[in-house]
N, C-alpha and C positions, 0 to 999 in steps of 0.2 A: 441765132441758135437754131441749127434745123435736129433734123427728127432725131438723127445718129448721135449728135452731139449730146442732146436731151438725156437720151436714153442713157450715155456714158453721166452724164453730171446725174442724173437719179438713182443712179448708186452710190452716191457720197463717194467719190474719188478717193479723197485723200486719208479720210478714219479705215476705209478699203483697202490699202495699198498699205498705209501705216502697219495695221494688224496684221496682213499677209507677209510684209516683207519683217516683221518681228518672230512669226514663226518660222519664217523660213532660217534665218537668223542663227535660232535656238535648236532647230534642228542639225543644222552644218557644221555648229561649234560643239554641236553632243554625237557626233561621229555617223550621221547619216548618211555622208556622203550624196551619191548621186537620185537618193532618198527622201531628199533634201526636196527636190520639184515634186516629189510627189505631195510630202507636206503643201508647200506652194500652193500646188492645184487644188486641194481639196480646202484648205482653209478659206483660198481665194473665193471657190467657187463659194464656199458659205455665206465670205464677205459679202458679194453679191446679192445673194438672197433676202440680205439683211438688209443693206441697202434702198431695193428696188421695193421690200415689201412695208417697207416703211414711209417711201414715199407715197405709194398706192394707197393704204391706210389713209394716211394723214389727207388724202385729196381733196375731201370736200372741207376739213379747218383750214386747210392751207390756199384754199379760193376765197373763204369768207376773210382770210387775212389780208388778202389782194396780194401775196406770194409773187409776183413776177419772177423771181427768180429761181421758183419750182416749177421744173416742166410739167408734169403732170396737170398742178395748179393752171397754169397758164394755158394749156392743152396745146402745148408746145410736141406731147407725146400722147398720144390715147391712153390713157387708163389701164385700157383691155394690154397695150402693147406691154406695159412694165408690169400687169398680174402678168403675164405669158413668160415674159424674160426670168420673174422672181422663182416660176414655178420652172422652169427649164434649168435656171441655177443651180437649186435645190436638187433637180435630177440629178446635172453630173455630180453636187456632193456626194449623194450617198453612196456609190459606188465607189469615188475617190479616197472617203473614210474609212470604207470598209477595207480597202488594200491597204490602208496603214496597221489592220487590226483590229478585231470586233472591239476592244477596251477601249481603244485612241477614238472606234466609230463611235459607241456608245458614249464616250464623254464629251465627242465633238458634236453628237444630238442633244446632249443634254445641256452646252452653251447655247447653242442655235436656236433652242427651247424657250431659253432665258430669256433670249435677245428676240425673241416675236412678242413673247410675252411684254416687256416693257413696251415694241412697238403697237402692240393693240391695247395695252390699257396700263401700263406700269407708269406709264410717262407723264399718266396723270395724276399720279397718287402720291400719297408723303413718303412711299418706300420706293422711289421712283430710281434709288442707287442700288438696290439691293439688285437687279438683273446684271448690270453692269458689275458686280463685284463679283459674281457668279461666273459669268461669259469670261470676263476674261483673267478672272484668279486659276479658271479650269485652262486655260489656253497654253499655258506650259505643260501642264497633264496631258494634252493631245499628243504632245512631239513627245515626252518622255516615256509615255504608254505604247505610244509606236518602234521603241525602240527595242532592242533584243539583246536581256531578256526584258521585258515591259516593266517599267514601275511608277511610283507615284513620287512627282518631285520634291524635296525638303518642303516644306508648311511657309518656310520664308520666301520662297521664290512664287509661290502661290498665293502670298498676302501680297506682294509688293507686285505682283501682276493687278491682283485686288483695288490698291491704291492707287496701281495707276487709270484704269477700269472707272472708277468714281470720278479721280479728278478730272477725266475727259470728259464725263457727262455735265458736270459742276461747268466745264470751260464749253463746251457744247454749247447749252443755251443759255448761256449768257445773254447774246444781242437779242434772242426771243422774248425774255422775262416779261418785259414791259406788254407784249401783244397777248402770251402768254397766260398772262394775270386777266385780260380785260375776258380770254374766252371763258374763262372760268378754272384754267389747267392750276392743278393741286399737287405738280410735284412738287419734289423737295426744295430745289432751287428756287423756282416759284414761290414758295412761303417763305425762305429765308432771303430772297430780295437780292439783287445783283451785288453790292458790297460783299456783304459778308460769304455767298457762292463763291466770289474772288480770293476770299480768306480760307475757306475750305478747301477749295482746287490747291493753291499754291502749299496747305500743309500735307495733303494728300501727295501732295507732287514728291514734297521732303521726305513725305515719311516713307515713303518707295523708293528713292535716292538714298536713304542712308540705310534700307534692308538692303541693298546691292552691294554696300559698303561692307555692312559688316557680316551678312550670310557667311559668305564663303570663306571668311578666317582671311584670305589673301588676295593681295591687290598688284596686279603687276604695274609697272609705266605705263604702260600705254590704257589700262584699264584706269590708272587714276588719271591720265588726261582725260581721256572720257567721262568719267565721274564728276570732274572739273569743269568741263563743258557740261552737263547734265545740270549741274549744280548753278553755274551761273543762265541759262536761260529757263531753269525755275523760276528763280528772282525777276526775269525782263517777265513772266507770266503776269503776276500780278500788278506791277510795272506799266506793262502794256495795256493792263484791260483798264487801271483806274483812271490811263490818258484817257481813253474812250474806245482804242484800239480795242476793237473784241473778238473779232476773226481774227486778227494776227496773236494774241492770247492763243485762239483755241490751235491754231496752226504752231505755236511754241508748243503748248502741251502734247503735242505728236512728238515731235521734236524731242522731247525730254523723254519720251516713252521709248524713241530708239536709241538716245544716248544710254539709256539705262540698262538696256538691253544689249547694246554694243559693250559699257562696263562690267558688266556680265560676260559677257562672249570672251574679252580680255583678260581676266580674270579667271573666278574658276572652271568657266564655260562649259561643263557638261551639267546637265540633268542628271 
């Protein structure tokens, strides 16, 4: 792994890409059009920010863990190099969120907010889902605020954003718990023990798979295929993680967040 690649893996790739390519999503099926990248850019750019400042954070737990597979940890990346990246991210957000609209800007600060907060101290504590229900219950609000004229999305599209928000953090650190527990870390997953985290994520997963369902009053075919698909690698979630599979768990749980999202798009697809 050299320094480029580092820097790319210390953004968390793939929770990155998940979250961006779901607003971008949400935006295109609610009539953005070519509006659509601007959402993209600016969410992306946040993804980023959240990413890299979370790795930087976590540098000196994630040495005493003997982390090899955090660059930062490893000093695979200089430290100084991903504060610099995290803070340059964040530049181009705000600019990007403000062209969607001070409301879309202001609510895409006040996820962004969320999600530093859990990265510097929420992720130790017993309310360690509550940012994550925050960050990304608001993440539909950004594209439907941005939109003209601006508004605030139905409450169910908002909750099952929420649900899904949680069970990725639940499917998250799964494979960490065990190292997790020995530093002292006091989230929620943490005191409730890899089991049952498994039993949380996978009803979290349901219960935002069936606000998709029944939100919107109507389900086209191609949105219950989706649904259908969303629904049966729910099930491999918890499936996978009690084999041992824990990253292929949390890589499902992406998974389900865009099928739900895509049932959505198919369906009644606008904000």
């Amino acid at each position: 792994m050299n320094r480029w690649s580092g820097l790319l893996r210390a953004c968390h790739p793939e929770p990155a890409l998940a979250v961006t390519l779901c607003a971008g999503l949400l935006a295109l099926t609610s009539g953005r059009g070519a509006g659509s990248l601007l959402v993209l850019a600016a969410v992306g750019s946040g993804q980023l920010f959240v990413g890299w400042s979370n790795d930087y954070l976590d540098r000196d737990r994630d040495r005493l863990a003997g982390r090899s597979d955090k660059p930062v940890a490893s000093r695979v990346v200089p430290a100084a190099s991903v504060r610099l990246a995290a803070l340059l991210a964040l530049a181009a957000c705000a600019p990007l969120s403000l062209l969607l609209g001070l409301a879309a800007a202001a609510t895409h600060a006040a996820a962004l907010v969320s999600a530093l907060v859990y990265n510097w101290r929420g992720k130790f504590a017993p309310w360690s889902p509550l940012p994550y229900a925050i960050s990304f219950g608001l993440l539909p609000a950004i594209v439907s605020l941005s939109l003209r004229p601006p508004h605030l999305p139905a409450a169910w599209v908002m909750l099952a954003g929420a649900c899904l928000g949680v069970g990725g953090h639940f499917a998250q650190v799964l494979a960490d718990i065990p190292e997790d527990r020995r530093q002292g870390s006091r989230g929620l997953p943490q005191l409730l023990g890899q089991r049952i985290s498994v039993s949380a994520c996978a009803a979290l997963l349901l219960a935002a798979t069936l606000l998709v369902t029944l939100g919107p009053g109507r389900l086209g075919g191609w949105g219950l295929v989706a649904l259908g698909a969303a629904t049966g690698v729910t099930i491999a979630v918890p499936v996978s993680a009690f084999a041992g599979r824990l990253k292929l768990a949390f890589r499902l749980t992406l998974l389900v967040a865009g099928l739900a999202v895509l049932s959505f798009a198919l369906g009644s697809g606008s904000l």
